[in-house]
C-alpha positions as CSV (number, residue, x, y, z in Angstrom):
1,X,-61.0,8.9,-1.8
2,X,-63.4,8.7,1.3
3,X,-60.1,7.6,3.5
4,X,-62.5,8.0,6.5
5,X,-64.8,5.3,4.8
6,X,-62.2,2.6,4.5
7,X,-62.4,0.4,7.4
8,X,-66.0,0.3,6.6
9,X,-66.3,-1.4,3.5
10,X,-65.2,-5.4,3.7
11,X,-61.9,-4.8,2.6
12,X,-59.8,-8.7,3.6
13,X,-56.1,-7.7,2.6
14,X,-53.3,-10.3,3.6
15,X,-49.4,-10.1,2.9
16,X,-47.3,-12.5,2.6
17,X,-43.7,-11.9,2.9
18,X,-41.4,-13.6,0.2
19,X,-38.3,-12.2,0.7
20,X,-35.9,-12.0,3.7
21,X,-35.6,-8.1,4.4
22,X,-32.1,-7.3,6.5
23,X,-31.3,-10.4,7.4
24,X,-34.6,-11.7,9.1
25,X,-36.9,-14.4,7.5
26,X,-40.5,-13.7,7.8
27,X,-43.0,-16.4,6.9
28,X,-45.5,-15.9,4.1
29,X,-48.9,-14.7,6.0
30,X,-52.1,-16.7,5.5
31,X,-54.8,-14.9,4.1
32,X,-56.5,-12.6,6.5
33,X,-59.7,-11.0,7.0
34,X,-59.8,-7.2,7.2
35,X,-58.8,-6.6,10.6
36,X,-55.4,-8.4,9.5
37,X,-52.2,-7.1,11.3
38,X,-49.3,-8.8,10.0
39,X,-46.8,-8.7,8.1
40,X,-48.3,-4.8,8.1
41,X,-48.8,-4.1,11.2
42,X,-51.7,-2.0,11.9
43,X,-50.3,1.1,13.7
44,X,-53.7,3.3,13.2
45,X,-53.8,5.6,11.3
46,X,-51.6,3.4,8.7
47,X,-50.1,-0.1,8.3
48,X,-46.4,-0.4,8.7
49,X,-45.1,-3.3,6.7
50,X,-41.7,-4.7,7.3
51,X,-38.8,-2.6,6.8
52,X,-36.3,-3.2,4.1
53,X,-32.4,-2.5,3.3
54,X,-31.1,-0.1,0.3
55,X,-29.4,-2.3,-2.1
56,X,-30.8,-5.6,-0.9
57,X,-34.3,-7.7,-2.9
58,X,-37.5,-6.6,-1.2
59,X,-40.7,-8.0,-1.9
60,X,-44.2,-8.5,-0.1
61,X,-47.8,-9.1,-1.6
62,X,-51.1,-8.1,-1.0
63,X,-54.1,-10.3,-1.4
64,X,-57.5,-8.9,-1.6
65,X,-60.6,-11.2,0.0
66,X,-64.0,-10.6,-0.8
67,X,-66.0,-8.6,-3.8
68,X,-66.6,-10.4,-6.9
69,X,-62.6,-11.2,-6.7
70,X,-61.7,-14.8,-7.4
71,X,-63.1,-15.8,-3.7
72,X,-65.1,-19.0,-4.2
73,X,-68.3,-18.9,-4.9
74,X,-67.3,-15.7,-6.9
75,X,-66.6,-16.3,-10.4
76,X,-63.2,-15.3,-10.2
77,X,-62.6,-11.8,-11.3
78,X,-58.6,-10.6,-11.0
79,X,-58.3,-8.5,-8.1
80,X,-56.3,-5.2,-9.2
81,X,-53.9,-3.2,-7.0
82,X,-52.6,0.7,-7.7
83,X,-50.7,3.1,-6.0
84,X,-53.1,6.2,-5.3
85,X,-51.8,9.0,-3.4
86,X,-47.9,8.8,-1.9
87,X,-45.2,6.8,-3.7
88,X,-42.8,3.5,-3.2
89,X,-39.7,4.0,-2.0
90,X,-37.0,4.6,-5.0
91,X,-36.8,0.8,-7.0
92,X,-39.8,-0.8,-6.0
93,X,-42.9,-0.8,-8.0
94,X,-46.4,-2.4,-7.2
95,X,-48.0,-4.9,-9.9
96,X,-51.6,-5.1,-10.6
97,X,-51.7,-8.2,-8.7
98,X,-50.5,-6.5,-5.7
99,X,-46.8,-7.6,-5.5
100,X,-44.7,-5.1,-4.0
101,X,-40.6,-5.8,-5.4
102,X,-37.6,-4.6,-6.1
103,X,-34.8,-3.4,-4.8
104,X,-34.5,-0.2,-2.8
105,X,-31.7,2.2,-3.7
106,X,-32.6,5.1,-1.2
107,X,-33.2,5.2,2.8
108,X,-36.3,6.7,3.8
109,X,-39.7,6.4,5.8
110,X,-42.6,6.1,2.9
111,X,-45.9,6.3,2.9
112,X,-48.6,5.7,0.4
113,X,-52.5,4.6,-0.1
114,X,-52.9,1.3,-2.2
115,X,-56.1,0.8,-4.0
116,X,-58.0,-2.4,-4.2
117,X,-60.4,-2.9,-6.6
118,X,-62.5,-5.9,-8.6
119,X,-63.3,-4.4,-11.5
120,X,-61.7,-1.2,-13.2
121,X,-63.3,-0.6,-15.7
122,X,-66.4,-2.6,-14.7
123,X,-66.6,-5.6,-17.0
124,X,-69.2,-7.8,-15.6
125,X,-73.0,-7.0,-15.1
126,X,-73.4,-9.6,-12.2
127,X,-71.0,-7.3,-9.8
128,X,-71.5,-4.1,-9.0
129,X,-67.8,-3.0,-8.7
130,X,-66.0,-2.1,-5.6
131,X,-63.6,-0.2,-4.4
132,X,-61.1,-0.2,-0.6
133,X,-57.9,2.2,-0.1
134,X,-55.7,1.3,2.8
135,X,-52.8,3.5,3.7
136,X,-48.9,1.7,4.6
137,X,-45.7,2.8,5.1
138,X,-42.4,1.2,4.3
139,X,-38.9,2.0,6.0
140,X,-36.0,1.8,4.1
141,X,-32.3,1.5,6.2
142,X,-29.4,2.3,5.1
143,X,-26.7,-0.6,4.4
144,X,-23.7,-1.2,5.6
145,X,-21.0,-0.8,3.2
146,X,-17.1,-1.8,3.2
147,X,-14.8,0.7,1.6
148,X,-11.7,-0.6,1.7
149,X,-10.9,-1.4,-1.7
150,X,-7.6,-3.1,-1.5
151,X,-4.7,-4.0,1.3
152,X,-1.3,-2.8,0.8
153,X,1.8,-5.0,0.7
154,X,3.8,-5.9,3.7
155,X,7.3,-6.9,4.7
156,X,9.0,-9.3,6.8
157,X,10.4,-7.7,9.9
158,X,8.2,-4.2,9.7
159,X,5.0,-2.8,11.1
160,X,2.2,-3.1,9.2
161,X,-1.5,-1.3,10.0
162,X,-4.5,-1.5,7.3
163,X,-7.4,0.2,8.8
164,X,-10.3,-1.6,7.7
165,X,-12.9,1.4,6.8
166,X,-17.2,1.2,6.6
167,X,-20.3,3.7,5.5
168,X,-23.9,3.8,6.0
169,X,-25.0,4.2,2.7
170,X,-28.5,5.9,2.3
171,X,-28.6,5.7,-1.5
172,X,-26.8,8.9,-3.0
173,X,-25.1,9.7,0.0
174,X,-22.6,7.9,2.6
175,X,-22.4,8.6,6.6
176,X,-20.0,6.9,9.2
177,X,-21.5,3.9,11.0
178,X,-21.8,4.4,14.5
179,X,-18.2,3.4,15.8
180,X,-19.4,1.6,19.2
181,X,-22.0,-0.7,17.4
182,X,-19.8,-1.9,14.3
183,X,-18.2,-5.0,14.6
184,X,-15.2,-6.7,12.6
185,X,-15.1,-10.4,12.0
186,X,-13.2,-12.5,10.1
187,X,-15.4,-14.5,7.9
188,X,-12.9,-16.5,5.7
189,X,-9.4,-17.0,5.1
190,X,-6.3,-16.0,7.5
191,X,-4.5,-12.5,8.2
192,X,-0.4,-13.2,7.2
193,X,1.0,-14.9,10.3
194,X,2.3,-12.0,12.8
195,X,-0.9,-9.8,11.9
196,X,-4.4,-9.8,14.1
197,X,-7.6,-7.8,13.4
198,X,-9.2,-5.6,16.1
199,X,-12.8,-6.2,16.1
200,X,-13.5,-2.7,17.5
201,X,-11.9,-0.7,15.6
202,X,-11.2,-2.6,12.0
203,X,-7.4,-2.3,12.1
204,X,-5.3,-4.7,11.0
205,X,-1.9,-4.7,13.0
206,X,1.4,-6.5,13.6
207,X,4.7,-7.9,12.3
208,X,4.8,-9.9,9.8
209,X,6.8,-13.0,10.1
210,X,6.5,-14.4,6.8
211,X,6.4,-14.0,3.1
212,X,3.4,-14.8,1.0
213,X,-0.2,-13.8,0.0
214,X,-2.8,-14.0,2.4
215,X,-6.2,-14.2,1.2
216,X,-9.2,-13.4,3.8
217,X,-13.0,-11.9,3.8
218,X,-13.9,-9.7,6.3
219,X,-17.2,-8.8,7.9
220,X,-18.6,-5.2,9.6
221,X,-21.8,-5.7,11.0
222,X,-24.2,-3.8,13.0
223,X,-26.3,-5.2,16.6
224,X,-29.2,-5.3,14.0
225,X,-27.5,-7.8,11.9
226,X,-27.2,-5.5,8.6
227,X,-23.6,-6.2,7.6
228,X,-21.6,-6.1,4.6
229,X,-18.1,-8.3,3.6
230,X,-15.5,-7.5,1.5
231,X,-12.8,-9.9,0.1
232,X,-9.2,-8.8,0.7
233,X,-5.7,-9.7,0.1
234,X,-2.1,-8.7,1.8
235,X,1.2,-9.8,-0.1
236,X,3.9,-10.1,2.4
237,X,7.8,-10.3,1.0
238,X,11.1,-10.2,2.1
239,X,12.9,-6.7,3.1
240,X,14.4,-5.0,0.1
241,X,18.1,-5.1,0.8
242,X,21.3,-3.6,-0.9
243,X,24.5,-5.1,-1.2
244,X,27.5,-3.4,-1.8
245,X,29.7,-4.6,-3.7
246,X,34.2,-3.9,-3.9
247,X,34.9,-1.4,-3.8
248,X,32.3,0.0,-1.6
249,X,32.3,-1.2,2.1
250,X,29.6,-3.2,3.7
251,X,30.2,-2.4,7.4
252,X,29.9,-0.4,9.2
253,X,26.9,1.2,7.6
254,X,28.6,4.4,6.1
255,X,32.3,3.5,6.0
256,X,34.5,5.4,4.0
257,X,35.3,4.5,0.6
258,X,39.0,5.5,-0.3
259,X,39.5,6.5,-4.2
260,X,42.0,8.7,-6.5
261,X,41.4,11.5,-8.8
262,X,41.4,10.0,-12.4
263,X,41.2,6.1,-11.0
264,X,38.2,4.5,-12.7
265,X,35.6,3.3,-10.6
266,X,32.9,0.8,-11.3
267,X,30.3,-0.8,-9.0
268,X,27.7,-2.7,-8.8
269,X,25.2,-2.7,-6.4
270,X,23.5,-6.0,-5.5
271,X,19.3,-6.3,-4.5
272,X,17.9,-8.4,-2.6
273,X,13.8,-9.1,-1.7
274,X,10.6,-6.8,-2.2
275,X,9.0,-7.7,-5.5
276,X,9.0,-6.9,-9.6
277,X,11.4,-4.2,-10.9
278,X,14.1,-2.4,-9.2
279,X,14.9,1.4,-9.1
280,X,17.3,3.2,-8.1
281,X,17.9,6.4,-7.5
282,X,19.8,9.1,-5.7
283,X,17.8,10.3,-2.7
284,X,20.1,12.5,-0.9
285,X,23.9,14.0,-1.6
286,X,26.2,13.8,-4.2
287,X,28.5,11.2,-5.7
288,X,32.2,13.2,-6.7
289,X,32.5,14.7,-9.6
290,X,32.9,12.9,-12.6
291,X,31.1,9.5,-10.8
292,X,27.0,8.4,-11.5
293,X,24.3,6.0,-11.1
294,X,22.9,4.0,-13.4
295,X,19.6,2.5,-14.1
296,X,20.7,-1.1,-12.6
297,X,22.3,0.1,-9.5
298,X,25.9,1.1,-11.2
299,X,28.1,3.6,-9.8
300,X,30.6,4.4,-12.2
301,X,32.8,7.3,-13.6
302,X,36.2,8.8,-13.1
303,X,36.5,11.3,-10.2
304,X,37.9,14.5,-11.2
305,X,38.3,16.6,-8.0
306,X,39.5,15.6,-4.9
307,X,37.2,15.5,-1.2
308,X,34.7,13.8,0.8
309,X,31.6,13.0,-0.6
310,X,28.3,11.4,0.7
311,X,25.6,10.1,-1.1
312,X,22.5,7.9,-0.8
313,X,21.5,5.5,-2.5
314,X,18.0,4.6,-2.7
315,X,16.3,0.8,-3.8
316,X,12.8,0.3,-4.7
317,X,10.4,-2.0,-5.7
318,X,7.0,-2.2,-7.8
319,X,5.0,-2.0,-4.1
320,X,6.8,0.9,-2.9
321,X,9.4,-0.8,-0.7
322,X,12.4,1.3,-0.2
323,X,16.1,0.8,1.0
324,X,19.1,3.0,1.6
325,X,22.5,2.8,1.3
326,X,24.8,5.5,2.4
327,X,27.9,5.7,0.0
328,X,31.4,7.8,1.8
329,X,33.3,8.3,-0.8
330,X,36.9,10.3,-0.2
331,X,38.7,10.7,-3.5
332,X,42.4,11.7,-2.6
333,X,44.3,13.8,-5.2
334,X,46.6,12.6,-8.1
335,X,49.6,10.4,-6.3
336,X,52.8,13.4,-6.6
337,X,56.3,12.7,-5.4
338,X,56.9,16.1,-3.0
339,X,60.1,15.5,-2.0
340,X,62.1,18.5,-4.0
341,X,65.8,17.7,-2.8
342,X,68.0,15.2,-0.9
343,X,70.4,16.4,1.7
344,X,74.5,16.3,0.6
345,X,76.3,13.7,2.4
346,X,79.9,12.9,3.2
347,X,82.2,9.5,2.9
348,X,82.1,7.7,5.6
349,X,79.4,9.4,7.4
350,X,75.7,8.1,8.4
351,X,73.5,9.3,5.9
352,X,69.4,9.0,6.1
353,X,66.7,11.0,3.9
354,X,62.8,10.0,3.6
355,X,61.1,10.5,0.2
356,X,57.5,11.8,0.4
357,X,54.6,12.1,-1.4
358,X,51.3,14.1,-1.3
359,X,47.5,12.2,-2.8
360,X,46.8,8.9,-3.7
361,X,46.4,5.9,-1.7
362,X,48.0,4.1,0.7
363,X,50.4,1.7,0.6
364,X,52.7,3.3,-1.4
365,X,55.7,1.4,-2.6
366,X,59.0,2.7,-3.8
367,X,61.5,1.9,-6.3
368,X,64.8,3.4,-8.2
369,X,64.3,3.4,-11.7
370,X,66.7,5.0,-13.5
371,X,70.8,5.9,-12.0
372,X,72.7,4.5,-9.0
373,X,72.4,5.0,-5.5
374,X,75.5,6.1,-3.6
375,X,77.5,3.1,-2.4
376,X,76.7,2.3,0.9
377,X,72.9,3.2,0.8
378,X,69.8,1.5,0.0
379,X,66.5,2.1,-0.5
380,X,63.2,0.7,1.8
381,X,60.4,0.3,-0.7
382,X,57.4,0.1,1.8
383,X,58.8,3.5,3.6
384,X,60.8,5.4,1.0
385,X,63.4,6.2,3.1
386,X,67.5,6.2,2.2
387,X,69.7,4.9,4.8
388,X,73.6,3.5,5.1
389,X,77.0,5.0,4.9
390,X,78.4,6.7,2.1
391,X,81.6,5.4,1.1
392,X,82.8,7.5,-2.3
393,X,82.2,11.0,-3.3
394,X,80.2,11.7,-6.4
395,X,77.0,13.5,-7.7
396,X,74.7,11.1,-7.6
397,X,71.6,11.5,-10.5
398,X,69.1,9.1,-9.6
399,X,64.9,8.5,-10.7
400,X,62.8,7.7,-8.1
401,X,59.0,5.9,-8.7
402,X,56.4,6.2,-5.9
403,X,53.5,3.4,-6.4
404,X,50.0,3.7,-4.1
405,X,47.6,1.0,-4.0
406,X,45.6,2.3,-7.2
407,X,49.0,1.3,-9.1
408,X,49.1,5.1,-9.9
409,X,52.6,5.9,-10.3
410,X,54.6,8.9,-10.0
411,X,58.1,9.8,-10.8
412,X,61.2,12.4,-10.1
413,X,64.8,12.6,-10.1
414,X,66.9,13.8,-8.1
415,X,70.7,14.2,-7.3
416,X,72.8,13.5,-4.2
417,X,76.0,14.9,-3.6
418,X,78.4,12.8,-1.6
419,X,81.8,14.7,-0.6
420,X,84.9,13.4,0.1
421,X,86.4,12.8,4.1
């Protein structure tokens, strides 16, 4: 191509610079004789023309002076432009009127020789055609690129971090930005009240105070001004909460529930905050045998088997919230009278005997149901026991009924044997 030969032959090439390239707006150049040296600056043994971003509109021209190109008092023949030896960076072409566009998509240093001619094929008799080659390079950087996609949700009252996260991406491939020259902005909107961003690092931090949907941009950016901003949002709502509901206890967190082998028991749990559906589940334990969870937050059933059991109970909403509630559950056996036999007593004589029971619930009330006591004693209903003085003989056949707070009853009779002075 006679390279060595190029700065030799009148060769007036000018650029003009239409697009802003990372940021920085450079001013279309006037046309310029061959020793030109801007917008490509003449480096020797190449011109470097400005440098452009991957993923950002790039664009600069050449202009040929001179030859039987459209130079007055030239007739005007089209000037033609062609890419000889080397190639564009990856999405940007050269036209054959010497307009370099497009838009990058890969980082690199490139370097290639440009062709200038006035006629190819010769057309015109009057000019004997020429021919200049100049060799430039372009740089291509890599841009800054945003990664987080989305925010997650927050709630009232708990600690919330979003770390903010950013690439260099060269095209194909993706490194991490240089962490001491990054820098976090916000560009547009506000962070949920109780939450700040760290410029340094990109993290988003803090207690949120209140419920609602926040809507912000924010901005990485390198010293060099290449930068990228991504549009976010963070929906803040109320703790998810469970209420329980009779029987279960609210305080203190855990308290034991009393229940009764074959006593039917039904509740249901109340929710409170988070957002969309509820679930519920068991996370941990058991509920007694016999007893279950529903879908809606029920627990329901009829214990079979007496003991302690301990279960929790776990809320959650469409964003992942979660909340616990332990259930205690102690399910007493069946209520049994145990008392087998009342001690004989005599006329005229003190005479005192306590009915027991083993299970259920208490209180446990007491009543005679069926017979007559001995004259002279009576029964106390809240305690069960027998008490007074006997005052005639007799076998005594009485029916005794034990009721606990479930209203489970039990009965048994029994005799008492009163003897004479």
């Amino acid at each position: 191509m006679g390279r060595g030969r190029t700065r030799s032959i009148r060769f007036g090439l000018a650029l003009a610079l239409v697009a802003a390239l990372a940021g920085v707006v450079v001013a279309t150049a006037a046309a310029l004789a061959y020793d030109d040296a801007v917008p490509c600056v003449d480096t020797e043994p190449l011109f470097v023309c400005p440098q452009g971003t991957i993923e950002a509109s790039y664009s600069i021209q050449f202009i040929g002076r001179g030859g039987c190109g459209p130079d007055p008092p030239n007739e005007g023949l089209p000037y033609q432009f062609r890419v000889i030896n080397g190639g564009l960076p990856p999405g940007l072409s050269l036209s054959q009127s010497g307009q370099v566009s497009g838009t990058p998509s890969q980082a690199g240093m490139y370097r290639f020789w440009v062709e200038l001619s006035d006629q190819d094929p010769p057309s015109q008799s009057w000019c004997l055609p020429k021919k200049a080659e100049r060799e430039f390079s372009i740089t291509i950087n890599p841009r800054v690129l945003v990664t987080t996609e989305s925010a997650g949700p927050g709630t009232i009252g708990s600690p919330y971090t979003l770390n903010l996260t950013a690439v260099m991406k060269s095209g194909a491939t993706s490194t991490a930005p240089p962490s001491s020259s990054l820098t976090w902005t916000l560009v547009q909107g506000q962070l949920p009240a109780g939450l700040t961003l760290n410029a340094s690092t990109g993290v988003v931090s803090g207690t949120p105070t209140a419920e609602g949907a926040a809507s912000f941009v924010v901005r990485a950016a390198l010293v060099d001004g290449r930068a990228d901003t991504k549009g976010l949002t963070i929906t803040v709502r109320s703790a998810l909460a469970i209420s329980p509901q009779n029987p279960f206890v609210s305080t203190p967190a855990g308290a034991l529930t009393r229940w009764e082998v074959g006593v039917p028991f039904t509740s249901k749990l109340g929710a409170s905050g988070g957002s969309g559906t509820y679930t519920w589940s068991l996370a941990d334990g058991a509920l007694p045998l016999g007893m279950a969870l529903t879908a809606d937050g029920t627990v329901l059933g009829k214990p079979t088997a007496s003991g302690l059991s301990r279960a929790t109970i776990r809320l959650a909403d469409t964003e992942g919230r979660t909340a616990d509630y332990q259930a205690v559950i102690g399910v007493a056996p069946r209520l049994a009278i145990r008392t087998a036999k009342l001690r004989p007593g005599r006329v005229g004589r003190a005479y005192r005997a306590k009915l027991s029971t083993s299970g259920g619930v208490l209180p446990t009330k007491w009543k005679a149901t069926k017979g007559r006591l001995p004259r002279g004693i009576r029964l106390d209903r809240k305690l069960g026991v027998l008490a007074g003085t006997l005052k005639k003989p007799g076998r005594y056949r009485v029916t005794f009924e034990a009721t606990d707070a479930f209203k489970v009853k039990s009965k048994k009779t029994l005799f008492i044997f009163v003897r004479a002075k």
